[in-house]
KOLMITI-179297 format. One record per residue: x, y, z of N, C-alpha, C in turn; residue in one letter. Coordinates in steps of 0.2 Angstrom, whole numbers, plus 5000, padded with zeros to 4 digits. Example, Ala and Ser with C-alpha at 12.3 -4.5 7.8 and 13.67 -1.06 7.14 Angstrom:
<nodes>
506649725039506249785039506649845039A;506449895035506849955036506450005039S;
</nodes>
This chain:
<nodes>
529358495494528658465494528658415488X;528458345488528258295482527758315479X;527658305473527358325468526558255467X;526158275469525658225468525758185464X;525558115467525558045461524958055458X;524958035452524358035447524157965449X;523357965449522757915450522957845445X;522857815449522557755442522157765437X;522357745429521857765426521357685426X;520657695425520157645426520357585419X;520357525421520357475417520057505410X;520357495404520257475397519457455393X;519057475394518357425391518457395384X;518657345382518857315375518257255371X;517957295366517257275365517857205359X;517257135359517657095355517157085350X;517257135343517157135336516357165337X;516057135337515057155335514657115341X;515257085345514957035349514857065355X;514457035363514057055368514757055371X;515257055369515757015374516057085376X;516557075382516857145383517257125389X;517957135383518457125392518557195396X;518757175401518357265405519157225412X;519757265411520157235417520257195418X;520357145412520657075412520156995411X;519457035413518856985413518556995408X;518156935407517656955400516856945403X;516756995400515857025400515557005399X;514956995397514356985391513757045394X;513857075388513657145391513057145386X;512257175391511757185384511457235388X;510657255386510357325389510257325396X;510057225395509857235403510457235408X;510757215407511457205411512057205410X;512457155413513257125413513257075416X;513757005410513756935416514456955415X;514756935421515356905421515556845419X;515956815412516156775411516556735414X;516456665418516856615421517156555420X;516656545414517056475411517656485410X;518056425411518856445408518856405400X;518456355399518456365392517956415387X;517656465388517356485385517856575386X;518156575391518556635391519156635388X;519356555386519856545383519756575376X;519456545373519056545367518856615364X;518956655370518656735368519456755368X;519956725373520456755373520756735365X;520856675363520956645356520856705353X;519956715352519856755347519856825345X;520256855352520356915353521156925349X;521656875350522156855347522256855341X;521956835338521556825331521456875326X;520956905331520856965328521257025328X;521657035333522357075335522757075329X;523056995328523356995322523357005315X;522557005315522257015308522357095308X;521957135312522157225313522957215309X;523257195314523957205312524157205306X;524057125301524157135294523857175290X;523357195293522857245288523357295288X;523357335293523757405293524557405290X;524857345293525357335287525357335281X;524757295279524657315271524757385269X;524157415273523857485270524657525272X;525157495276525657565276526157535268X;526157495267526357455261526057485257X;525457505255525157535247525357605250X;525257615255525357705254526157715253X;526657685255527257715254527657645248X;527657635243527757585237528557585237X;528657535238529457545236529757565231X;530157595231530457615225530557585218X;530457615211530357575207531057575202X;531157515202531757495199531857465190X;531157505189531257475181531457505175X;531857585179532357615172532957555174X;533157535178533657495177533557425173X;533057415169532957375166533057365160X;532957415155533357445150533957415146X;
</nodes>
């Protein structure tokens, strides 16, 4: 007897910064109380995607840093002497 396949899990809901915007499975959103647009301009989804980009690599640097002050390279200054 096969072993059941596991379901799809449901697309990612990825809110961009403090904005209405929200990619939801590849598309972008503009999400507010009353609703949801779908975003279809191709340059105005570019420009979320830019910004999305952006923003990904700055996380990136950030957290780099913070693993950088937490773990300090070794200090080589008795060898200075």
């Amino acid at each position: 007897m096969s072993s059941p396949t596991p379901s799809a899990s449901p697309p990612r809901s990825e809110r961009l910064a403090q904005s209405p915007a929200v990619r939801r499975g590849g598309q972008w959103w503009l999400v507010a109380d009353s609703g949801s647009v779908l975003a279809t301009d191709p340059s105005f989804t570019g420009e979320l995607d830019r910004f999305a980009a952006a923003m990904a690599a700055s996380d990136q640097v950030i957290a780099n840093l913070r693993t950088q002050q937490d773990n300090p390279p070794p200090s080589h200054l008795g060898l200075l002497r």
